[in-house]
N, C-alpha and C positions, 0 to 999 in steps of 0.2 A: 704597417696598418695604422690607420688615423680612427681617431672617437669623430662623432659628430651627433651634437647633441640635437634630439627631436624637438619639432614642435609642441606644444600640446594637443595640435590636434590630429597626431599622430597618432597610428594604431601597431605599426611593425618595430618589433626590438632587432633587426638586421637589413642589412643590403646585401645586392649583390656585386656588388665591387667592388668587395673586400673592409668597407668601412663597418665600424664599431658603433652601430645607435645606440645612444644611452637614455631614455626617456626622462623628461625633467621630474621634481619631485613633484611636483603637483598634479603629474599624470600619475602614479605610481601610486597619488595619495587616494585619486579617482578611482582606481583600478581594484586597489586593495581588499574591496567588498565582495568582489566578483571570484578572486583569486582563493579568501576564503570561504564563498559559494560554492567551488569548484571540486575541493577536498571533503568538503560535509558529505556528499553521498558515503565516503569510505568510515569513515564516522558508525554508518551504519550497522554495520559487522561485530563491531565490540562494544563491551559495555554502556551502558544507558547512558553514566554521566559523561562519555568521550561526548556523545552526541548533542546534548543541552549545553557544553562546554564550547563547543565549535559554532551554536547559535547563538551564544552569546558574545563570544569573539567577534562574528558577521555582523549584531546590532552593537557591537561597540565599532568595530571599523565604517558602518554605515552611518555612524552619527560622526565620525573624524572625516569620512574622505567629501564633506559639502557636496554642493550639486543639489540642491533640496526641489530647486525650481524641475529640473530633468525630472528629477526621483519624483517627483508627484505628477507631473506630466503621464510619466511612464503606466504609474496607479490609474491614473484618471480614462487612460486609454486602452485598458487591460478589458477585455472582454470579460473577467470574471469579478469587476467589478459590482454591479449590480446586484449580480448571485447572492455574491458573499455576503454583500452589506444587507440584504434581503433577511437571510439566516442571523444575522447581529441585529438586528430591527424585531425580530420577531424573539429572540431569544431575550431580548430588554425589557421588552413588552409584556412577555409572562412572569418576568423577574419582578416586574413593578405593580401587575395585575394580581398576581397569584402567590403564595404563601410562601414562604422559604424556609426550610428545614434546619435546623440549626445544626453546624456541624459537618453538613454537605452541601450546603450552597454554592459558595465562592469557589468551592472546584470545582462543580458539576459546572457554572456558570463559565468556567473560566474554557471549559473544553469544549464550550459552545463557539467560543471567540478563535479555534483551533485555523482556520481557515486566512485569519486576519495577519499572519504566521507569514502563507504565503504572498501577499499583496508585496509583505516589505522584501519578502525575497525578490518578485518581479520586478522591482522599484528598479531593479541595478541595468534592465535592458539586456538585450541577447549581444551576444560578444564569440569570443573564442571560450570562451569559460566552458559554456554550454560542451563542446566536446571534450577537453578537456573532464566534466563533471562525467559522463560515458565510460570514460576511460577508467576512470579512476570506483566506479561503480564496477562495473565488471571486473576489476583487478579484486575489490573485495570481495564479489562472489566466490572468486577463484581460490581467495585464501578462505573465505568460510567454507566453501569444497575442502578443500584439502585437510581442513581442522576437522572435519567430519571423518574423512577419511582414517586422518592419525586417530580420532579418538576410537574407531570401529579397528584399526590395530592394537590398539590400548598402549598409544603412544603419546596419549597427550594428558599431560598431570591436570590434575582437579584444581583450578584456580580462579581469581576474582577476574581474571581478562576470560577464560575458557567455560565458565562456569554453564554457560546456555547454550553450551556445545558438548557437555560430557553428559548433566542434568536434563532430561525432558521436562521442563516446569517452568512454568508462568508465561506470558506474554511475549515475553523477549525470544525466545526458545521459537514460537511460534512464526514473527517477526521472521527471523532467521529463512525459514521457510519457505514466506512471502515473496522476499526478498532472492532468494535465489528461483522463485518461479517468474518473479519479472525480468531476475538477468535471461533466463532459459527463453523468453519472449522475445526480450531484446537482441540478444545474440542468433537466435534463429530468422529475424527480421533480416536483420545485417547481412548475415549466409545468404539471402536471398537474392539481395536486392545492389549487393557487394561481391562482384566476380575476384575481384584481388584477395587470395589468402582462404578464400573456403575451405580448403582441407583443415587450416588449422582452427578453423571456425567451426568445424564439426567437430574437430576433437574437442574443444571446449564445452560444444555443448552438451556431447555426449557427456562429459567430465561436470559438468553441472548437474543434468538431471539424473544420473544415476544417483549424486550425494544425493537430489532432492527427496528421488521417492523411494532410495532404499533407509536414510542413515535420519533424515529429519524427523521423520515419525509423526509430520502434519498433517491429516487429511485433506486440509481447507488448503493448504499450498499444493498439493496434490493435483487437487482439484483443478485450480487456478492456473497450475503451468498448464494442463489440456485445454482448457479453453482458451488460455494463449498460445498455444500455437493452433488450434483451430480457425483462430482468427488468422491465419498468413493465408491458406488454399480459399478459405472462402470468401475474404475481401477480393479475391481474384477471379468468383465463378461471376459471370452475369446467368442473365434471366433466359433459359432457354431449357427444352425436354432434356436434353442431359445435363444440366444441374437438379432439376427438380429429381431423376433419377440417381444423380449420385447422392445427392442429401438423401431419399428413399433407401434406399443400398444402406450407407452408415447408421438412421436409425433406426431401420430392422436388423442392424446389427448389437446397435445399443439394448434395443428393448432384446432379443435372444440371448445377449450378456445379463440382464440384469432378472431373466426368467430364468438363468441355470445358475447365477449366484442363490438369487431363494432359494433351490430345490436341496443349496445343500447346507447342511446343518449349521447352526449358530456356533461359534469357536466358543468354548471355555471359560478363553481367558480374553477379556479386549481392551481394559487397561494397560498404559507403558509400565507402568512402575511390575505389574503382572508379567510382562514378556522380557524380562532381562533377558532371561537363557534361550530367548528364541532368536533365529534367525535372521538379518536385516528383512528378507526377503518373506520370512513366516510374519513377522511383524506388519508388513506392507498388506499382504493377502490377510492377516485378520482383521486387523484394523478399519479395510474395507469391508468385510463380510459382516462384521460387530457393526457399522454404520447403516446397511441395508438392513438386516435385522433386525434391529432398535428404532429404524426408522416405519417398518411393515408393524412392529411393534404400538411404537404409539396411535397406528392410523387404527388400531383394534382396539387402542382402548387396556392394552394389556402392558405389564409389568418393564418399562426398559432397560432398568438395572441401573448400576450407578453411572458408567460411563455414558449412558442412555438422557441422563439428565436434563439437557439440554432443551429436548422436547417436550420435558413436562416444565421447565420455565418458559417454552416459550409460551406454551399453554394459557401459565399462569399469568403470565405478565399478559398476553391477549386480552384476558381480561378484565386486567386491571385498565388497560387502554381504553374499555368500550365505556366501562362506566362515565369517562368526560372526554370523549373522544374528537370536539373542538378545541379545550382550551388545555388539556392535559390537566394532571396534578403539582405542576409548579414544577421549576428545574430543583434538580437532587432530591427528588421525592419519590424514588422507586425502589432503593433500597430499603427504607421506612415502609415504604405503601408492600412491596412482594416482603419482607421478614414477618411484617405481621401476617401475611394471609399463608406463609408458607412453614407455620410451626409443625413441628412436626414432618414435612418433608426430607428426603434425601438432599434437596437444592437451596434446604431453608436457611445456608449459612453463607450461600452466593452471592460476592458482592457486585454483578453484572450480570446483563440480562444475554450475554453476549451475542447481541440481535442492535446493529445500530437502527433501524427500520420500529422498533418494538420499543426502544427507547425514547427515542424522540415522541412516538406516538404517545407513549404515557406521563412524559413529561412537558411537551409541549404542543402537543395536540395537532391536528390534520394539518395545522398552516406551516407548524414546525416541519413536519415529513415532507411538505411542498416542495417548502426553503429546500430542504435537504434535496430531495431529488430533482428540483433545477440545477443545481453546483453541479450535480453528477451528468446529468443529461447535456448541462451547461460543456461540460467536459467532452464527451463523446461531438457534440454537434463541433466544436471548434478544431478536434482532432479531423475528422471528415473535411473541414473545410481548407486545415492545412496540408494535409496527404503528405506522401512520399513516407519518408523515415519518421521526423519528426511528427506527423500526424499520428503513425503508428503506433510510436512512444506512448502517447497524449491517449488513445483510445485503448494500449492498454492496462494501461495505469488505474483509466477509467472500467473497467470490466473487474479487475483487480480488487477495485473499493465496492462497483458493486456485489460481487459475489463475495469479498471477506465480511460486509457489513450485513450479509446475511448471518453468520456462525462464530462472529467476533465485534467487538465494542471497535474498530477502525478511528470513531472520531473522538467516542469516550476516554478511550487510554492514551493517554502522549504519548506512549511507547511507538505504538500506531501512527497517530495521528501528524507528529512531526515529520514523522522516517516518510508520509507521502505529502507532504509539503514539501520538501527539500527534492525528494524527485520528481512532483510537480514540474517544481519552479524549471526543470532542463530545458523541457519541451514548451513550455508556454512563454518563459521570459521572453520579450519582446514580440510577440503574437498581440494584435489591434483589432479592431474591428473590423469586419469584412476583408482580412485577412489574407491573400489566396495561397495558393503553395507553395510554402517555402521550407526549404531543409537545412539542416544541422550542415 
């Protein structure tokens, strides 16, 4: 067997003639951004700092591997382009117009620019990464399954890698969630649309979303994996009396589910920290019941308790939005602006309005929520025009941010806001303009 060294503009590390390609070092040096592009989704699974530590790796390998001239070409051509810099234009604008809080600015400013994140990811162009990055995404689902699993046998010690897999608490925990409702998306996609290996595509998925909805304890991940897989059946009905009849059929099922959830009694208990000694399964069924409740609740005007909260910040912050509802109260001026009005509250030591739609609105006013829901619309239209698998990815990724950016800060937390820029960049890297179908 002989070596035989590549060109550079070479893409294959083998032959088929038994020869040994070696790629020269200047490919290798090119490639190297991509390669740790590739591993960042699995990043996502453990701790916070694995994750900011692998992005920072990716902008140190992308300022070593050159290529500047491609890499801005790449940006220049990215259909999200536009979008993004739109929401940085407007996020600048009220930084230099409007007042800045001292103390919260320069982060509240900074999670503005969250999007600019992925440009430099796109810079690298579509490759084999891209499946590779799939791969290695759904391999950590499978371990954050599993570590759900062991910790519901109480087999997995309380530690600084385990800690938002043993803990129900904070962002990350949540995260966790999300994240296995996109794999349940993605993997259910693939089952579809991929005849090779189904059976073992179904046990995975089954093997996901049972962690999801019995052992995570999210309702917003909950939520988000039925509406991804909702979207596989009916990107597939067209327009005709039996689709209008089967959508009929499913919401006079929805609304008869959600008329015999009211009729029965408010659980107890509806916080996690409350339900240790309950059931995966009692946990799942309160959890839902406590959110209908609380929700019938707030529209009365009555009491929704403390896990209820959520509705009386969104409340508050509603209004804090209308009072300047063109130019907002300046970026990082909502914690200031809802502490003061929220003395005395249950929610009055919240530092998130956990509503991205509510946020923007009070900090940067109707242009900001524009900006914002072009990126996301931006998102859904490019996913449509690419189709197949990789469209699918792209649309529901986008479904994902809109429904978490309803009941979660998505673009205010990093936690958030990175973990869907990195899975962004799968689907989109190397996507142009006017685009048409193309797949992974």
């Amino acid at each position: 067997m002989s070596l035989r060294i590549q060109d550079a503009g070479g893409a294959s590390a083998g032959s088929s003639d038994g020869h040994v390609t070696v790629k020269p070092a200047q490919t290798l040096r090119a490639e190297l951004p991509q390669h740790v592009l590739s591993v960042l989704p699995l990043s996502l699974f453990f701790p916070l700092g694995w994750m900011y530590a692998g992005v920072l790796l990716f902008l140190i390998s992308l300022a070593f591997s050159g290529g500047y001239r491609e890499k801005g070409l790449a940006i220049r051509n990215s259909p999200m382009l536009k979008p993004v810099l739109l929401l940085s234009l407007v996020s600048c604008l009220v930084a230099i117009l409007l007042p800045r809080p001292a103390g919260e600015f320069w982060s509240a400013f900074g999670h503005y620019q969250t999007y600019l994140f992925l440009l430099l990811f796109l810079c690298v162009g579509a490759g084999d990464w891209q499946r590779r990055a799939v791969q290695f995404f759904l391999s950590g689902a499978l371990i954050a399954a599993s570590l759900f699993y062991l910790n519901f046998l109480q087999l997995l010690p309380l530690t600084t890698m385990t800690h938002s897999y043993v803990v129900y608490q904070g962002n990350k925990s949540i995260l966790l969630g999300i994240l296995l409702a996109v794999a349940s998306g993605w993997t259910l996609n693939r089952l579809v649309i991929i005849k090779e290996g189904r059976w073992l595509r179904l046990l995975v998925l089954a093997y996901i979303v049972v962690a999801l909805m019995l052992l995570t304890k999210s309702r917003t991940a909950s939520l988000i994996m039925l509406f991804l897989c909702a979207m596989i059946p009916l990107s597939r009905l067209s327009f005709s009396w039996r689709s209008v009849g089967i959508l009929g059929f499913f919401a006079l099922l929805l609304w008869s589910g959600l008329q015999y959830a009211f009729s029965l009694p408010a659980p107890e208990k509806c916080i996690v920290r409350d339900m240790q000694d309950s059931s995966p399964a009692q946990v799942m069924v309160n959890r839902g019941l406590c959110t209908l409740h609380q929700a019938r609740a707030f529209v009365r005007g009555e009491n929704a308790g403390e896990d209820g909260m959520r509705a009386e910040i969104y409340h508050l912050t509603a209004q804090i939005a209308s009072e300047k509802p063109w130019t907002g109260h300046g970026i990082g001026s909502w914690l200031s602006e809802y502490q003061e009005r929220a003395r005395g509250l249950s929610s009055g030591t919240m530092t998130t309005p956990h509503n991205d739609y509510l946020l923007y609105a009070t900090e940067v006013g109707v242009f900001g929520v524009a900006a914002l829901l072009w990126i996301w619309l931006s998102q859904l239209l490019i996913a449509k025009r690419m189709g197949g698998e990789r469209g699918m990815m792209l649309a529901m990724l986008g479904v994902t941010m809109l429904i978490g950016g309803m009941f979660n800060a998505i673009l205010r937390d990093g936690v958030f806001g990175m973990a869907f820029m990195i899975l962004l960049a799968i689907p989109l890297a190397g996507a142009r303009s006017g685009e048409q179908k193309n797949n992974i």
